[in-house]
N, C-alpha and C positions, 0 to 999 in steps of 0.2 A: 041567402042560403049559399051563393055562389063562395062569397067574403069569408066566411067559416069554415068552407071546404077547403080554400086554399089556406085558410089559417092553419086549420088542422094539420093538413100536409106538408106545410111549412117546419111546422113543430116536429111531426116525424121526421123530415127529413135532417130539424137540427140534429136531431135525438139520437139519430143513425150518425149522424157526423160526427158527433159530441164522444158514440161508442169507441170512435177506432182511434189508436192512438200508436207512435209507434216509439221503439226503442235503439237506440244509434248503437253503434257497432261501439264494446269498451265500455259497455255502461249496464246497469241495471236498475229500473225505474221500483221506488218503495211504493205500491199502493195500498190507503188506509179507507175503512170504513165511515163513514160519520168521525172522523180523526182517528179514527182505532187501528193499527196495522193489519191488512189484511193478507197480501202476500206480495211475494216478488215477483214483477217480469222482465225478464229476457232480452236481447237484441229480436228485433223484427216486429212486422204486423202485431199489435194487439187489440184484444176487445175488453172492454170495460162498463160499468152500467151508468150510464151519464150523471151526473150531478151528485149523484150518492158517494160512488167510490172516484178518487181524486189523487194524482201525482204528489205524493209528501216530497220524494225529494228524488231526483237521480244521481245515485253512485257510480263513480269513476273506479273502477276496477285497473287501471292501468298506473304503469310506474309514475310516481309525483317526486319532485326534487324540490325544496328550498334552499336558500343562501340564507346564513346568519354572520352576524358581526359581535363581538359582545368584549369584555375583559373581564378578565382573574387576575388573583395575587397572589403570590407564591409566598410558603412560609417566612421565606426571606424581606417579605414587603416589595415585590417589586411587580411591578404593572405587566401582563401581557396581554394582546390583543391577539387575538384569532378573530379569524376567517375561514367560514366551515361550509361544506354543502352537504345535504341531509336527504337521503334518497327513499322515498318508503312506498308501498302499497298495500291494497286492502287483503288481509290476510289470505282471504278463501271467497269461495261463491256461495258457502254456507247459508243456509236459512238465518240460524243465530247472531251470523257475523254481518252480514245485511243488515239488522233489528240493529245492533252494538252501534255501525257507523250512522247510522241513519238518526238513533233518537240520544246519542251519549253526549250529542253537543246540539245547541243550539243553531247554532253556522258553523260553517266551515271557518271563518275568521275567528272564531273561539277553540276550533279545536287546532288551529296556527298558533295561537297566542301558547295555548297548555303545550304545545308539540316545542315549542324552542325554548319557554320559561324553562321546562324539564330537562332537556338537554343541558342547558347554561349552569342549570344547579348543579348539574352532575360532572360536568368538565368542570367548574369552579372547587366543586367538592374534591377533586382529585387533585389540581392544577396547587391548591394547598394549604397541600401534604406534600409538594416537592418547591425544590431550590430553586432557584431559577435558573443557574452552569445546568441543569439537568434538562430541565423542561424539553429542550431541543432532541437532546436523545431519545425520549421516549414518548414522541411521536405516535407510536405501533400501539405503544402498549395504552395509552389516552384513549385511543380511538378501541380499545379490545372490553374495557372500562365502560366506558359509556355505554358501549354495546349491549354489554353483559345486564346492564343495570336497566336499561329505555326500555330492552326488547318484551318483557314481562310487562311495564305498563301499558305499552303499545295494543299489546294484545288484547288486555281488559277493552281499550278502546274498537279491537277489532282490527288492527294495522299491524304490518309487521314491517322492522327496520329493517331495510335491504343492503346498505353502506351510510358511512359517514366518513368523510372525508374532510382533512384540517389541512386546507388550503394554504395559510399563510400563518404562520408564528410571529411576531415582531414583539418589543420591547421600545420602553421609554429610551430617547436620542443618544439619554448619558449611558444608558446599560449598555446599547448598541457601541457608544464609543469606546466605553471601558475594552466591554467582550472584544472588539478589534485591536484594541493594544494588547491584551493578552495573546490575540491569535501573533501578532506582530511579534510579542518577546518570544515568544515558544517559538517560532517559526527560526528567531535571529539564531535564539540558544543551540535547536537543532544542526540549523549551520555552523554556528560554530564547532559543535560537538562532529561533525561530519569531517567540518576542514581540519579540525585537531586530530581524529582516527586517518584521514588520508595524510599529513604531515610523519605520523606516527608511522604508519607504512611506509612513506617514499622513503623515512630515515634507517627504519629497518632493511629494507630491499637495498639501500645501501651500503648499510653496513654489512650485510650479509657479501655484499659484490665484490666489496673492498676485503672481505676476511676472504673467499673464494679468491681473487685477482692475489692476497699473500700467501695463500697456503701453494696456490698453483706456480709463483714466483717461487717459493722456498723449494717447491719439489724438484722443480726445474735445475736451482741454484745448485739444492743436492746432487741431482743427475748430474749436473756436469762440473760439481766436484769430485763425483765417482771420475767421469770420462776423464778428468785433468789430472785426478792421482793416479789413472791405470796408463795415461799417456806419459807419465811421467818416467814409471814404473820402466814402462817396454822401452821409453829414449833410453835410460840407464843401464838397463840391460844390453839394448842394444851400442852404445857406448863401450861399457866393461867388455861386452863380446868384441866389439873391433879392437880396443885397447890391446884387451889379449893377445888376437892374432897377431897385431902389430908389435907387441912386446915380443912375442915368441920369434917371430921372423924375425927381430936386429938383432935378437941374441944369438939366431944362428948365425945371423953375415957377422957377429962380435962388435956390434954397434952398444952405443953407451943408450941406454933405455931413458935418458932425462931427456932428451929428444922428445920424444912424444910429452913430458910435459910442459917443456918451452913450447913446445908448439899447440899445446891446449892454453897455455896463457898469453899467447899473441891472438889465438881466436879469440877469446873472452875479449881481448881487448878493443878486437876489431867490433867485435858484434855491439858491445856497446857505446861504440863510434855512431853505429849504422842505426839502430834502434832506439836511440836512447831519447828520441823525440824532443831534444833540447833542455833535456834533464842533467843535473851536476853531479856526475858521480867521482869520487876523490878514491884514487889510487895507489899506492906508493910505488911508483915507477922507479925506484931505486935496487941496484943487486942485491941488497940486503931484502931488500921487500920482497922483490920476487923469488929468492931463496925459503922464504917463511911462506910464501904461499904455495910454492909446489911441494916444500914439508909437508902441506897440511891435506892437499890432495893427493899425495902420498898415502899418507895415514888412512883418506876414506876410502880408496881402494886395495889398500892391506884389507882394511876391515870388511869392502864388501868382498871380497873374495874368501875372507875367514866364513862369514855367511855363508856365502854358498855352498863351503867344502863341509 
């Protein structure tokens, strides 16, 4: 009698243990009937009716991430590899969306398998319809693509895509060598095109320097062929004005006026003694010559003094 009492209470107290059950913080445990869903519960303490109703499965409600690796080929025929990481989680705490992730797959490792085949169809699907020079740039627009297309099946499944991210782009060894002799010619071309616009400049900047350094020499040259004919102008003047005086005063004392120009042709003489920096100048040192030359400077001061009057 004793044996049966404890049996019995044995049993109850599996039966109380068997009831309680609990739920981890990020998760929500599916309980079913006899296999039939019956409801959800919760993080914390629960109670359940032993042996009948049973944990079908606990959902992760919290961010999940995978890594994939795979390749596509661009219309052009040319191989690329990505490397991607796929971040997702269960849509809602939904009654409905609980049911979706709970019974739409099998395992979790089947609904891995459907989660990256899907993906890879759809970046293969995109990847081409483009060239491979292109691929690289449009990056953004791959990942906006996938996006656009996963997030609706996801959801049938009960998940929603949070990012996908394309890690690493690459291409077969030969494309990779090509595309770097390409960056290499573009890069020479630029420079060259660089060093030929700056040659192009330094020769203009010069030439502008050298037309400024002649315009600024000629202005110059002008001015002081103004100052050399106005200097000229006033020695002449000032010349004919002492000449003057000096004619009028020997003709008061009854002096012979060729005087002054014997004595303007012994100056010229001397002066290009003095001056003449070792230069040949031929003269006719003769009385006949010097007759013909104070003729002649004669003549130019009849003439300037006709001017003036």
């Amino acid at each position: 009698m004793n044996i049966a009492v404890l049996i019995f209470i044995g049993v109850i107290v599996l039966l109380i243990s068997l009831s309680f059950y609990t739920v981890t913080q990020g998760t929500i445990a599916v309980i079913t009937l006899f296999g039939k869903y019956r409801r959800n519960a919760h993080p914390g303490l629960r109670i359940r009716i032993p042996i009948i109703e049973q944990i079908h499965k606990r959902i992760s409600i919290q961010n999940q991430s995978i890594e994939m690796e795979f390749q596509a080929v661009t219309v052009d025929q040319a191989n690329v590899y990505f490397k991607s990481m796929l971040l997702y989680s269960v849509m809602n705490e939904d009654e409905e969306t609980i049911k979706k992730v709970a019974f739409k797959f099998i395992s979790n490792k089947d609904l891995m398998q459907a989660l990256i085949r899907t993906i890879e169809g759809s970046i293969r699907s995109y990847v081409a319809s483009q060239k491979q020079s292109e691929i690289l740039g449009l990056r953004h627009e791959l990942v906006e693509n996938v996006k656009e297309q996963i997030d609706h099946t996801l959801e049938e499944w009960g998940y929603h895509l949070l990012d996908l991210q394309i890690n690493d782009i690459t291409f077969d060894s030969a494309i990779i060598e090509s595309m770097s002799r390409v960056v290499a010619s573009n890069n020479l071309k630029a420079a060259a095109e660089n060093e030929g616009q700056a040659l192009l400049i330094t020769k203009t900047k010069a030439a502008e320097a050298e037309g400024n350094a002649i315009k600024i020499a000629a202005q110059a040259e002008k001015e002081a062929a103004m100052l050399r004919g106005q200097g000229v102008a006033l020695f002449r003047q000032e010349v004919a004005k002492g000449m003057s005086e000096a004619a009028a005063e020997m003709k008061q004392a009854n002096l012979d006026t060729n005087v002054i120009l014997f004595s303007m042709w012994t100056e010229a003489i001397k002066n290009f003694a003095e001056y003449g920096k070792g230069n040949t100048i031929f003269l006719d040192g003769s009385a006949e010559g010097m007759q013909k030359t104070l003729r002649q400077i004669q003549a130019m001061m009849s003439e300037d003094m006709q001017q003036k009057k």
